[in-house]
C-alpha positions as CSV (number, residue, x, y, z in Angstrom):
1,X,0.0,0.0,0.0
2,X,1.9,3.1,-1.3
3,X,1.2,6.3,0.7
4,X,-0.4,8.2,-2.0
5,X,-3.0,5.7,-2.0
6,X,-3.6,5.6,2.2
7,X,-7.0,6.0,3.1
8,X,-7.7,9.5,4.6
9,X,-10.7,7.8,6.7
10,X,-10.3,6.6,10.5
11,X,-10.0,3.0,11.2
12,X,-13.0,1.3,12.2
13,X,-12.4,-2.0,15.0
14,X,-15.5,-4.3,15.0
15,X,-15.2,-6.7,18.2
16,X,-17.3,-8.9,20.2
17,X,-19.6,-6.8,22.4
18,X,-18.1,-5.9,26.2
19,X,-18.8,-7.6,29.3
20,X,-17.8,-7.4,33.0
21,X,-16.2,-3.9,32.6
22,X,-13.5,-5.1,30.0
23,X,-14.1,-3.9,26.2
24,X,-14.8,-7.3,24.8
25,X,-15.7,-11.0,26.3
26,X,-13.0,-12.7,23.8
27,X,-9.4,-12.3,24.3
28,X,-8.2,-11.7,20.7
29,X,-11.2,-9.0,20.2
30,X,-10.0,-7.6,23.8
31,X,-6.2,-8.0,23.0
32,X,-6.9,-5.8,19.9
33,X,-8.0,-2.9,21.6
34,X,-5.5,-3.0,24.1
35,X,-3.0,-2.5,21.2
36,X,-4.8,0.2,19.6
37,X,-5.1,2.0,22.4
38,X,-1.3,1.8,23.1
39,X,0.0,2.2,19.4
40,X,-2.9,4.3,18.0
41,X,-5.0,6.1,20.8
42,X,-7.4,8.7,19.5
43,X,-7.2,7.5,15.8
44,X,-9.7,4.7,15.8
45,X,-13.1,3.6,16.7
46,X,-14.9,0.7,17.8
47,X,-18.1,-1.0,16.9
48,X,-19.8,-3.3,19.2
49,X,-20.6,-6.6,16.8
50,X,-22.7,-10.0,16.9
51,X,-22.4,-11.3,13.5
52,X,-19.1,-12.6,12.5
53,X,-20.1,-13.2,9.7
54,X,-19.5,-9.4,8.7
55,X,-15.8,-10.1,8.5
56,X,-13.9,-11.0,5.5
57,X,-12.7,-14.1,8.1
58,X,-16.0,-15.1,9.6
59,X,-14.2,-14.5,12.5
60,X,-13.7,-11.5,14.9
61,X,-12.6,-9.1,15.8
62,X,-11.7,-7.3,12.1
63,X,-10.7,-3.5,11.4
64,X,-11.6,-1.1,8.3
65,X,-9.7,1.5,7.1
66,X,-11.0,3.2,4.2
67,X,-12.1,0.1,1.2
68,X,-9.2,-2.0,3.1
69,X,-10.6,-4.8,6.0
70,X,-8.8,-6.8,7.6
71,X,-9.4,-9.3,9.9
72,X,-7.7,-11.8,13.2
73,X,-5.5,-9.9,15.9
74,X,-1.7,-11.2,14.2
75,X,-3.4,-9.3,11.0
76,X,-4.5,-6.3,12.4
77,X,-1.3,-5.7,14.6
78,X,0.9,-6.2,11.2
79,X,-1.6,-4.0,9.5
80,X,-1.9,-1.1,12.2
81,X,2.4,-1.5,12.4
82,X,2.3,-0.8,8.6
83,X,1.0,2.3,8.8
84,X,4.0,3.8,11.3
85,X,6.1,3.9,8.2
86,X,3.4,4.9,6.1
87,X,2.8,8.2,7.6
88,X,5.1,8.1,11.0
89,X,4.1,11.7,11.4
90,X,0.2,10.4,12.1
91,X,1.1,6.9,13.5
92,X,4.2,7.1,15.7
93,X,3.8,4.7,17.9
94,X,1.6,2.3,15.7
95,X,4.8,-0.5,16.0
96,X,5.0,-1.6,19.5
97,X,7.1,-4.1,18.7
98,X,9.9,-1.5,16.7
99,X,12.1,-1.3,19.5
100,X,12.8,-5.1,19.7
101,X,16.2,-7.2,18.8
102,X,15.7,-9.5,15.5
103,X,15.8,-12.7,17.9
104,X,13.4,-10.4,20.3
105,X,10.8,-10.6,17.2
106,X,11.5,-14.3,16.8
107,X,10.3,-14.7,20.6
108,X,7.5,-12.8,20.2
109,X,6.1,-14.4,17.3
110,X,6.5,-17.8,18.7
111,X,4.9,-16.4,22.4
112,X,2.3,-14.8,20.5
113,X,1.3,-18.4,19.1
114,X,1.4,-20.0,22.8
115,X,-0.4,-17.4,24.4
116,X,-3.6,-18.2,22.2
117,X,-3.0,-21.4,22.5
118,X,-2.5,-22.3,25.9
119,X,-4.2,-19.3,27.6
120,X,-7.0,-19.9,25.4
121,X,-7.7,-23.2,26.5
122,X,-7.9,-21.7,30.1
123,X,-10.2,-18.7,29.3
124,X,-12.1,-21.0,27.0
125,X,-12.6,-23.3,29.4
126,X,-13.5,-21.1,32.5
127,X,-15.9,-19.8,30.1
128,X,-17.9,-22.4,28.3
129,X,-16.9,-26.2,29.7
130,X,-17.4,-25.2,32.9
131,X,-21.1,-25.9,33.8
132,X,-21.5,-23.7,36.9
133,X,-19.7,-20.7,34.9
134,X,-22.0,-21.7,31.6
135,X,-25.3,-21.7,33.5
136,X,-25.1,-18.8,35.5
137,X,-22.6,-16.1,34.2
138,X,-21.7,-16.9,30.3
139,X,-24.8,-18.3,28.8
140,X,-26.7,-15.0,30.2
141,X,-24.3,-12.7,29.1
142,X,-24.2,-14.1,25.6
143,X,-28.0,-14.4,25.2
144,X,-28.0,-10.4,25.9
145,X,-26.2,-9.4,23.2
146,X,-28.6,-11.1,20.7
147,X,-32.3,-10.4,19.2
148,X,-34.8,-13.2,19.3
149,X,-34.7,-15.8,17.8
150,X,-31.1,-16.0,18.0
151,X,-30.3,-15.2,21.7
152,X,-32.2,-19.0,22.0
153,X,-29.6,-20.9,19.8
154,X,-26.6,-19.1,19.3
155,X,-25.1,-18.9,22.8
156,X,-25.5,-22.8,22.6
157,X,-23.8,-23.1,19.3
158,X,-21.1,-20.6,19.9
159,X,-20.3,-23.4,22.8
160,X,-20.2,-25.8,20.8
161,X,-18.0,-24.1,18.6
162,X,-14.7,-25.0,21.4
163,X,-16.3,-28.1,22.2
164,X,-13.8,-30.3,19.6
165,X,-10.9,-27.7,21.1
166,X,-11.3,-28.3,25.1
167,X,-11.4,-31.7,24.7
168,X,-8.4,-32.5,22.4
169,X,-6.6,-30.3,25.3
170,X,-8.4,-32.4,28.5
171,X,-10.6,-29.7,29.6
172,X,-14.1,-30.9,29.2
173,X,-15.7,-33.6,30.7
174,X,-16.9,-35.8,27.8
175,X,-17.7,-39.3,29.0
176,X,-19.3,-38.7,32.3
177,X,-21.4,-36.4,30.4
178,X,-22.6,-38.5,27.7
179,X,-23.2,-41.3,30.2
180,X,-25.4,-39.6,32.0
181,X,-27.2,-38.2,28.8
182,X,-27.8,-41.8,28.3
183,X,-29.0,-42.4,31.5
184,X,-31.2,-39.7,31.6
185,X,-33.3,-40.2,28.4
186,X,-35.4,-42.8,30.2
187,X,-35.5,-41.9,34.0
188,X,-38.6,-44.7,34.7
189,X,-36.1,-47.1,33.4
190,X,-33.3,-46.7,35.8
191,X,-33.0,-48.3,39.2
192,X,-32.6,-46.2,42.6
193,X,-29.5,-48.2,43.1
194,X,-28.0,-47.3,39.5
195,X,-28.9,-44.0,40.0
196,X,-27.1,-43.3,42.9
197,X,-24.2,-45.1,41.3
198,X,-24.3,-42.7,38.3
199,X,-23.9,-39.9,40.7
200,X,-21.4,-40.8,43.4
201,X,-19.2,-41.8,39.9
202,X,-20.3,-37.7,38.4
203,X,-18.8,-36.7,42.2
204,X,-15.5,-38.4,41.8
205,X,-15.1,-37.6,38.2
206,X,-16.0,-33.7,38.6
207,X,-13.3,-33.8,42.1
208,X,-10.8,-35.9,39.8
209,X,-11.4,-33.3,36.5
210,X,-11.0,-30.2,38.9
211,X,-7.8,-31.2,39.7
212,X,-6.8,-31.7,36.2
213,X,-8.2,-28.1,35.8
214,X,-5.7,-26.6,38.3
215,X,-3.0,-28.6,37.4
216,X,-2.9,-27.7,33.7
217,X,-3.9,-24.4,34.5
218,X,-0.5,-24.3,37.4
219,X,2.1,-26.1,34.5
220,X,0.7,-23.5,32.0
221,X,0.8,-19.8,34.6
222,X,4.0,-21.4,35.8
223,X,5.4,-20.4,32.7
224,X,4.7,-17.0,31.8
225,X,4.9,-16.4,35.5
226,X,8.7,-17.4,35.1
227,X,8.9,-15.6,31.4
228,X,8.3,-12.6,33.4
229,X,10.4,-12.6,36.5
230,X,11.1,-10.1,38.2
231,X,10.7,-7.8,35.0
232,X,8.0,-4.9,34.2
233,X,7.2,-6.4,30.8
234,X,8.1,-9.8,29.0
235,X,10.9,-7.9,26.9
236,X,12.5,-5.6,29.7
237,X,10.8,-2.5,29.9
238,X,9.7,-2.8,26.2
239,X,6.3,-3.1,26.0
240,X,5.6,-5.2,23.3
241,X,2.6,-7.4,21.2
242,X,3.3,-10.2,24.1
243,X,2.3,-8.2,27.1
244,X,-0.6,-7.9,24.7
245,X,-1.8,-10.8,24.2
246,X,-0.9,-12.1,28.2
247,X,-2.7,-9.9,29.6
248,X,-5.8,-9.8,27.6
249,X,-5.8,-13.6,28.5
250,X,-4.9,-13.3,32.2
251,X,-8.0,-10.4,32.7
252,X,-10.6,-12.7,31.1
253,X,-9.5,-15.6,34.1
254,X,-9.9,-12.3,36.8
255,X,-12.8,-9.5,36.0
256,X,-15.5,-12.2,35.4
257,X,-17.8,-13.1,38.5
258,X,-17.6,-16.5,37.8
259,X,-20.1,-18.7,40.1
260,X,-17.1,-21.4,40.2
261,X,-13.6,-19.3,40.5
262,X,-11.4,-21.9,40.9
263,X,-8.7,-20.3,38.4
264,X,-9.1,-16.9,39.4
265,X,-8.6,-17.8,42.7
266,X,-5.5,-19.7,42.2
267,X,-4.2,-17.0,40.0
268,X,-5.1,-14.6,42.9
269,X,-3.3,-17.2,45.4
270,X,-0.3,-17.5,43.4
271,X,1.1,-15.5,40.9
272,X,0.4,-12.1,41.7
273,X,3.4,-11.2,39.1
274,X,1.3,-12.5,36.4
275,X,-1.9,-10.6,38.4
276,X,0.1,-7.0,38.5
277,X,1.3,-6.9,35.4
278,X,-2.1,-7.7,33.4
279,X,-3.4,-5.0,35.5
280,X,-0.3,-2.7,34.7
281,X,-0.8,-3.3,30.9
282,X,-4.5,-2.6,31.5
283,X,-4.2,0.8,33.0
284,X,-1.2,2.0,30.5
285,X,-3.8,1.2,27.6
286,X,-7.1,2.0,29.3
287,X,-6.6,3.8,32.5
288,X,-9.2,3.1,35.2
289,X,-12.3,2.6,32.7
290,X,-13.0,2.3,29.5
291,X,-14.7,5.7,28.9
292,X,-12.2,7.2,27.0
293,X,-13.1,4.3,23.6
294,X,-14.8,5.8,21.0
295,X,-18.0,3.3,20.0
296,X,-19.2,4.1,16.6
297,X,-23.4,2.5,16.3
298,X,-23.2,-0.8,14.1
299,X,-24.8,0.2,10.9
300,X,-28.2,-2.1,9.6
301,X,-26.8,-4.7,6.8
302,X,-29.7,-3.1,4.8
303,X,-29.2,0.4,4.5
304,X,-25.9,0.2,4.5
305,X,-25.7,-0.9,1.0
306,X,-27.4,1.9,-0.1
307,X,-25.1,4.6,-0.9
308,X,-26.2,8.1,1.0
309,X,-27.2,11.3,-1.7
310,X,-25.0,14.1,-1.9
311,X,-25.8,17.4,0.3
312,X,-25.9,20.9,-0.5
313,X,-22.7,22.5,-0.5
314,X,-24.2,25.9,0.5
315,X,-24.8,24.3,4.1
316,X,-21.2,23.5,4.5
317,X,-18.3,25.6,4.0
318,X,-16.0,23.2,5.0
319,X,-14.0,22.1,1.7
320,X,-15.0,18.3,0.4
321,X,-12.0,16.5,0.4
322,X,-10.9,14.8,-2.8
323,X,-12.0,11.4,-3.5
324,X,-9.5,8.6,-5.2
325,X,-10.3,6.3,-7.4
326,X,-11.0,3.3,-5.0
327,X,-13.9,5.8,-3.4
328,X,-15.5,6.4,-7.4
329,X,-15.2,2.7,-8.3
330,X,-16.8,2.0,-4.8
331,X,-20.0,4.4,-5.3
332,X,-20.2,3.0,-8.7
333,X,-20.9,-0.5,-7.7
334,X,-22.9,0.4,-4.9
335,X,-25.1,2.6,-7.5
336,X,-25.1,-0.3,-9.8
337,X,-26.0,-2.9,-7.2
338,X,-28.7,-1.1,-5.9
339,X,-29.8,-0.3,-9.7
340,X,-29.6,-4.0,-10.5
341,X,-31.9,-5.1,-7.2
342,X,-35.0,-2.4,-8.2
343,X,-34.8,-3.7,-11.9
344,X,-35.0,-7.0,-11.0
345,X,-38.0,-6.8,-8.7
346,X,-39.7,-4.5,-11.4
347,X,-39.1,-7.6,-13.9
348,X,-40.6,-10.0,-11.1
349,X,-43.5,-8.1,-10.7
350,X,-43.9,-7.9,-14.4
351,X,-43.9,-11.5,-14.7
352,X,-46.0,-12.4,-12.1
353,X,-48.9,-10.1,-13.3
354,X,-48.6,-11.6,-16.6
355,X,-50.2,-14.5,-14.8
356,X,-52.7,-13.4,-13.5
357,X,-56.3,-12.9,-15.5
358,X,-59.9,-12.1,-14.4
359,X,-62.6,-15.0,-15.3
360,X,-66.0,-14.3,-14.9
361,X,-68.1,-17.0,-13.9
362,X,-72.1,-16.9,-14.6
363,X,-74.3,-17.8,-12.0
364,X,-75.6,-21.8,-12.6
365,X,-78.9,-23.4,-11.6
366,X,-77.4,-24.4,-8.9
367,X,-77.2,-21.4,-7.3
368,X,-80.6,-19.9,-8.1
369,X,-80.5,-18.6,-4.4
370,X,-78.0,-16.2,-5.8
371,X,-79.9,-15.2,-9.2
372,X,-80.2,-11.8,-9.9
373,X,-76.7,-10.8,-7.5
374,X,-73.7,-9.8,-8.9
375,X,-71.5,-12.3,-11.2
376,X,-68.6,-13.8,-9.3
377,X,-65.0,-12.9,-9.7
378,X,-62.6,-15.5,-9.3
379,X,-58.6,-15.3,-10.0
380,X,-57.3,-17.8,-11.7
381,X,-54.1,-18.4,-13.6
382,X,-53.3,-19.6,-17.4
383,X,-52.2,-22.8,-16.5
384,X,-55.3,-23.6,-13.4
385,X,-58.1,-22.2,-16.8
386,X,-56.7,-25.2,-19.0
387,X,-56.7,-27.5,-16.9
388,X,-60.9,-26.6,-16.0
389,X,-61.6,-26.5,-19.8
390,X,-59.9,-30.0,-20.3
391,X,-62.1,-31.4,-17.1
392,X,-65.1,-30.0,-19.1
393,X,-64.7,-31.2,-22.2
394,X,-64.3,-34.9,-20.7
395,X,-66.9,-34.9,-18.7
């Protein structure tokens, strides 16, 4: 992208809507505007957004800048770092990651990957495998953000979306679950004694699983805990795409009120380096609230199509900056698609009425209660008055 083609427009960050005082529920949505924030503050905007579908992924979050759109966090941080030498004057601090060594960048890259990985499983986890948390803090936080129908079935399915993921990485209880779905489809059909059996072995397995919880969850803070030290920020006092994506993770395990905080409480408990410095990133990029981020209203799918008509200049005297060629080509299709949509339903209607005729019916003997009233109109269509006229002439 040369700089004599760089859109002149602000950049646009669609994310999952927030929750529990942080800007977004998912961490790469919430690790995205933590980087903003730092590397851009002041320059962007954010829109709240349900439908992933939107973004040129299917996946949020995904940022638009001009005609450009671009979509997961690893491609919006390159993209947002591209612009520093686009127009450093605008964008001075876009890089974060510009004052790092060569095998500094090959760290990061490769911490980066963990982070989502590993972290992820936790936050995923805590989130949506754990009943108790599912139940009675995600599922009704999810099923807010959505009209109905959808707030029925897509909180459901967006669990079922990590299912595959948790339990490839041993955090969700899979057999004692479907054993009990077995044994609950026919309730009349199961013995007291079997019963009880089922649930002293759902005791056991939930005690046994939630100390697989805390030990995965120990190995795993155990090593960003020692990554860290004794240090401000994973790189020195370089604050960098890493300290990003950490603490975007670590805030999702602690600003929840989960119903069941057994992670939280052993990240309180125990690594209070990891703890402070989630917090530190949090109030370098947000401060004490999250006040200061500009929300932009999500536009309607519909009207947003529909390209806007051009004001009166004599209300403005503020000069119309020049369009490029990107921005003509763009109206043009817009103009065309929306010219293309009304001709088309013109032609439908056309059609359809071309099958349509008026038949008047006389009044039969049969109907001498009805003599002398007004003939009948009935609708019918071309292919419904051949087929009467061929019952007619047979019988």
């Amino acid at each position: 992208m040369d700089s004599e083609t760089l859109p002149t427009s602000g950049l646009v960050l669609h994310i999952w809507p927030g929750q529990w005082d942080l800007p977004s529920f998912d961490p790469h949505c919430l690790a995205t505007v933590l980087y903003l924030q730092l590397a851009i503050p002041g320059k962007y905007s954010l829109v709240e957004c349900a439908n992933p579908d939107s973004s040129p992924t299917g996946q949020l979050p995904f940022l638009v800048h001009g005609q450009y759109s671009v979509g997961s966090f690893a491609g919006i941080v390159k993209y947002v770092s591209g612009l520093r030498n686009e127009d450093y004057k605008t964008y001075p601090d876009a890089n974060l990651d510009v004052r790092l060594t060569a095998s500094e960048r090959a760290q990061k890259t490769a911490w980066v990957a963990h982070a989502e990985s590993h972290l992820g499983d936790l936050v995923f986890h805590t989130l949506y495998a754990n009943g108790e948390n599912w139940v009675k803090m995600t599922h009704p936080a999810l099923a807010s953000m959505f009209p109905v129908p959808q707030k029925y079935y897509v909180p459901r399915r967006m669990r079922n979306s990590y299912y595959p993921r948790l339990v490839a990485a041993g955090l969700w209880r899979q057999v004692v679950e479907e054993e009990k779905s077995q044994k609950e489809k026919f309730p009349r059909d199961v013995k007291p004694a079997e019963r009880a059996k089922l649930s002293a072995n759902t005791t056991l397995s939930q005690a046994f699983d939630k100390e697989k919880v805390l030990a995965k969850a120990g190995y795993e803070l155990d090593i960003y805990s020692e990554l860290l030290g004794g240090k401000r920020f994973v790189f020195q006092d370089k604050l960098s795409t890493v300290d990003v994506i950490v603490a975007a993770h670590i805030l999702l395990l602690v600003y929840p009120p989960f119903s069941d905080p057994m992670v939280k409480d052993l990240l309180t408990e125990s690594y209070p380096t990891l703890l402070t410095h989630s917090r530190k990133v949090h109030a370098v990029a947000l401060g004490s609230n999250t006040s200061q981020l500009s929300y932009d209203a999500p536009s309607s799918s519909l009207w947003a199509i529909i390209p806007a008509f051009p004001k009166s200049s004599s209300k403005s005297s503020s000069k119309k900056p020049e369009e490029t060629p990107e921005d003509l080509q763009f109206r043009r299709m817009r103009w065309g698609f929306v010219g293309a949509a009304l001709g088309s339903l013109v032609v439908y209607g056309m059609l359809m009425a071309q099958h349509i005729e008026i038949v008047r019916v006389p009044a039969t003997e049969s109907n001498e209660e009805v003599a002398g009233e007004e003939e009948d109109v009935i609708l019918l269509s071309p292919e419904e008055e051949v087929e009467e006229d061929v019952d007619t002439s047979s019988s």
